[in-house]
C-alpha positions in Angstrom: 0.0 0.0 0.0 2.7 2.3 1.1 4.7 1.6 -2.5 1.1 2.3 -4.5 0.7 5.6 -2.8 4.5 6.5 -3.4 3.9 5.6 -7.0 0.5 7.6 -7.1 2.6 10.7 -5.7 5.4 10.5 -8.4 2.8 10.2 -10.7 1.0 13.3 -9.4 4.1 15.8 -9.4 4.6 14.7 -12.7 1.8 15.1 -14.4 1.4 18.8 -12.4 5.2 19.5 -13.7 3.9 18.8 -17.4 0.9 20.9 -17.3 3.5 23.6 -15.6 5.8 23.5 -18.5 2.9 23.3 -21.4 2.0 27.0 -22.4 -1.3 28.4 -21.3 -3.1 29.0 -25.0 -5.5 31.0 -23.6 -4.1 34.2 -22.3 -0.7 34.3 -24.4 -0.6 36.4 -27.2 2.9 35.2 -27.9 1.4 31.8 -28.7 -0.5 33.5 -31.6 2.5 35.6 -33.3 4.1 32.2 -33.2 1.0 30.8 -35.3 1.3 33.7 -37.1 4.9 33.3 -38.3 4.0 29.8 -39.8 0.8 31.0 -41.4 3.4 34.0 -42.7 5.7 31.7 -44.0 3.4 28.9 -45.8 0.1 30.8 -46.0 -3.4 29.7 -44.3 -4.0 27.1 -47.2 -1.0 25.2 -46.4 -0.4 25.6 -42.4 -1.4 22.2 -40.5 -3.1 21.7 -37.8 0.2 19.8 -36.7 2.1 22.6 -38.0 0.3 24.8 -34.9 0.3 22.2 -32.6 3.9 22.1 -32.9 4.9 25.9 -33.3 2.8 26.5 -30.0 3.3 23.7 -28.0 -0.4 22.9 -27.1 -1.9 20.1 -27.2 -4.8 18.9 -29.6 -7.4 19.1 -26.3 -6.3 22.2 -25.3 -6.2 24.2 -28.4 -9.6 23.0 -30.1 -10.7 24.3 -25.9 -9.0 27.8 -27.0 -10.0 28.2 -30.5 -13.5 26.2 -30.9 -13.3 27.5 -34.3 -9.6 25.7 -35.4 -7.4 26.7 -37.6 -9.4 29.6 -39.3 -10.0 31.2 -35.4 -6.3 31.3 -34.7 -6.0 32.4 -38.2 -8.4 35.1 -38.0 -6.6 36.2 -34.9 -3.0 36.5 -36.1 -3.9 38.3 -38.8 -6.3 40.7 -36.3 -2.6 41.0 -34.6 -1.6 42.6 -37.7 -4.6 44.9 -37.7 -3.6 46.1 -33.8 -0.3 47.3 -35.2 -1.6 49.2 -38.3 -3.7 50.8 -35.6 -0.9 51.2 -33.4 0.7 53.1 -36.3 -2.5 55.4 -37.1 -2.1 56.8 -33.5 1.2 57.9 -34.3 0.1 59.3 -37.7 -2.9 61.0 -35.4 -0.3 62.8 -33.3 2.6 63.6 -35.3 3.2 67.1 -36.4 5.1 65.6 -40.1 2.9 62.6 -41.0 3.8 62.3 -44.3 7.6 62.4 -43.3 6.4 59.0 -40.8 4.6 57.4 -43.8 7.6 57.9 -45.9 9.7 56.7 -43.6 7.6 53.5 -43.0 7.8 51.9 -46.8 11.9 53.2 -46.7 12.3 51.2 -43.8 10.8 48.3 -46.1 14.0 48.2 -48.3 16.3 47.5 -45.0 14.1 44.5 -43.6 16.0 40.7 -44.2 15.8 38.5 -47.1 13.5 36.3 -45.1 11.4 39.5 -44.4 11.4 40.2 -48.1 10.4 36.3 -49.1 7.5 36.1 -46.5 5.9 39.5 -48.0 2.7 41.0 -46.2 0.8 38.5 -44.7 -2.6 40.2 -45.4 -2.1 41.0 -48.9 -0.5 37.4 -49.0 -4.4 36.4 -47.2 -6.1 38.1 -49.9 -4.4 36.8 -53.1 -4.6 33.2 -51.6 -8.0 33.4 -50.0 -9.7 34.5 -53.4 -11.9 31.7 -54.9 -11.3 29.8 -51.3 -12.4 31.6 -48.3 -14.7 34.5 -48.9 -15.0 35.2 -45.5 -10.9 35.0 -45.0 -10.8 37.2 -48.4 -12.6 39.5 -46.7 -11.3 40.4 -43.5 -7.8 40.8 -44.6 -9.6 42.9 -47.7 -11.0 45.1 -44.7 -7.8 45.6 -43.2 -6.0 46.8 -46.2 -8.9 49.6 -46.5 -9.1 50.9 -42.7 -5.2 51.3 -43.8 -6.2 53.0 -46.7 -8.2 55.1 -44.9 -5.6 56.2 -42.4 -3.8 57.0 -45.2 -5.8 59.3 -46.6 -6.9 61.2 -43.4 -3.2 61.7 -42.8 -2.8 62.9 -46.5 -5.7 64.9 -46.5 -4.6 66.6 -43.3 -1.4 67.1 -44.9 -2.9 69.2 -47.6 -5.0 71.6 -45.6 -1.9 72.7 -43.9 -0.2 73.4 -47.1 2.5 70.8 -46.5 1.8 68.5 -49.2 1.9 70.0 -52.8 0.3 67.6 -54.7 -3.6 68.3 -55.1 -4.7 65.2 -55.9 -7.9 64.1 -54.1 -6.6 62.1 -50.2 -8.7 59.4 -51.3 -7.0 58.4 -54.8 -3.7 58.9 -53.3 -4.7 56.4 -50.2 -5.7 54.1 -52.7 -2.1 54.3 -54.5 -0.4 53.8 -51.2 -2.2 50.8 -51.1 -1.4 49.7 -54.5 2.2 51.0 -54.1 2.1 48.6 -50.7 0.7 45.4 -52.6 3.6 45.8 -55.8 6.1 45.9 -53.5 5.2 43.6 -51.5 5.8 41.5 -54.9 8.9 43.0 -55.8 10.8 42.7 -52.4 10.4 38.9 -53.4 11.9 39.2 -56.5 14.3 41.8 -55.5 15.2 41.4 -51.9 18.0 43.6 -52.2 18.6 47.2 -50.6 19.9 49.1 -53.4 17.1 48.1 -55.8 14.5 48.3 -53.2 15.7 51.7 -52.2 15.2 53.0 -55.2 12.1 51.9 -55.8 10.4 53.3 -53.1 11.9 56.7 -53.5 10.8 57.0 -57.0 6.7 56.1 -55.8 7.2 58.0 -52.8 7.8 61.3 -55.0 4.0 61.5 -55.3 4.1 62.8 -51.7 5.7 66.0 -52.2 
């Protein structure tokens, strides 16, 4: 008896040191941006659901717990992790004094990212080239995205313009729209030119429509 209730012990402590050292899926953010780099990498279409298992370290109990809706919730939620920092970037284009100086300095910083940066692309332009024809409802969240970013652009390019610091006339809401187009080529071309120099120029030569 005394050797069962030894054994039930040892048992015990380690079942409690596994559950200590498996991650908690449901209040770790980090645990999506890590499903978020594999759906980056291989897009939604080809990600596994042993591909997230194994990037986050749950287990298959424990995540269909968290994410009821499986692959296309945590989906849905790395990509709305990509929406938090375009709003994170709107504030700062909300209270900066030169926001057509922080916009321009956003798609130069582009050009100095790493080749692997460059390969992977945007991951909601990726979402709505690959989710065309095969997830409408995908398609069109990450299309939604793209156009609240089109519309900070424009509010910051309209504000621009009624304080005389941006010359060209052009209506905001056309050049939002070729800020988004610009974003969506380039995001193309870093991948078949994922070098500085070339990159560099590039972007300088678009940008020139914001002067």
């Amino acid at each position: 008896m005394y050797v069962i209730k030894i054994f039930s012990l040892i048992l015990y402590r380690s079942l409690q040191n596994k559950m200590r050292g498996r991650p908690n899926i449901h209040d770790n953010a980090a645990l999506i941006e890590k499903a978020q780099d594999i759906f980056w990498k291989k897009g939604y279409t080809a990600t596994s659901l042993n591909d997230l298992l194994t990037i986050t370290g749950a287990g298959s109990g424990s995540f269909y717990n968290t994410f009821k809706g499986g692959k296309k919730q945590v989906f849905k939620e790395a990509i709305n992790q990509r929406r938090k920092a375009f709003t994170d970037f709107k504030t700062e284009l909300d209270n900066s004094e030169t926001p057509i100086k922080l916009i321009k300095n956003f798609f130069r910083a582009v050009a100095d990212e790493t080749e692997a940066s460059h390969l992977r692309g945007c991951i909601i332009a990726n979402t709505v080239v690959e989710m065309t024809y095969i997830d409408e409802d995908l398609e069109k969240e990450a299309v939604q995205i793209l156009k609240e970013v089109e519309e900070m652009y424009t509010k910051a390019i309209r504000k621009a313009q009624e304080k005389g610091e941006l010359k060209n006339t052009t209506e905001a809401a056309i050049l939002g729209k070729y800020l988004i187009t610009f974003w969506c080529g380039l995001n193309t071309l870093r991948r078949m030119y994922p070098d500085q120099k070339i990159l560099s120029q590039q972007i300088e030569m678009q940008l020139a429509v914001l002067s």
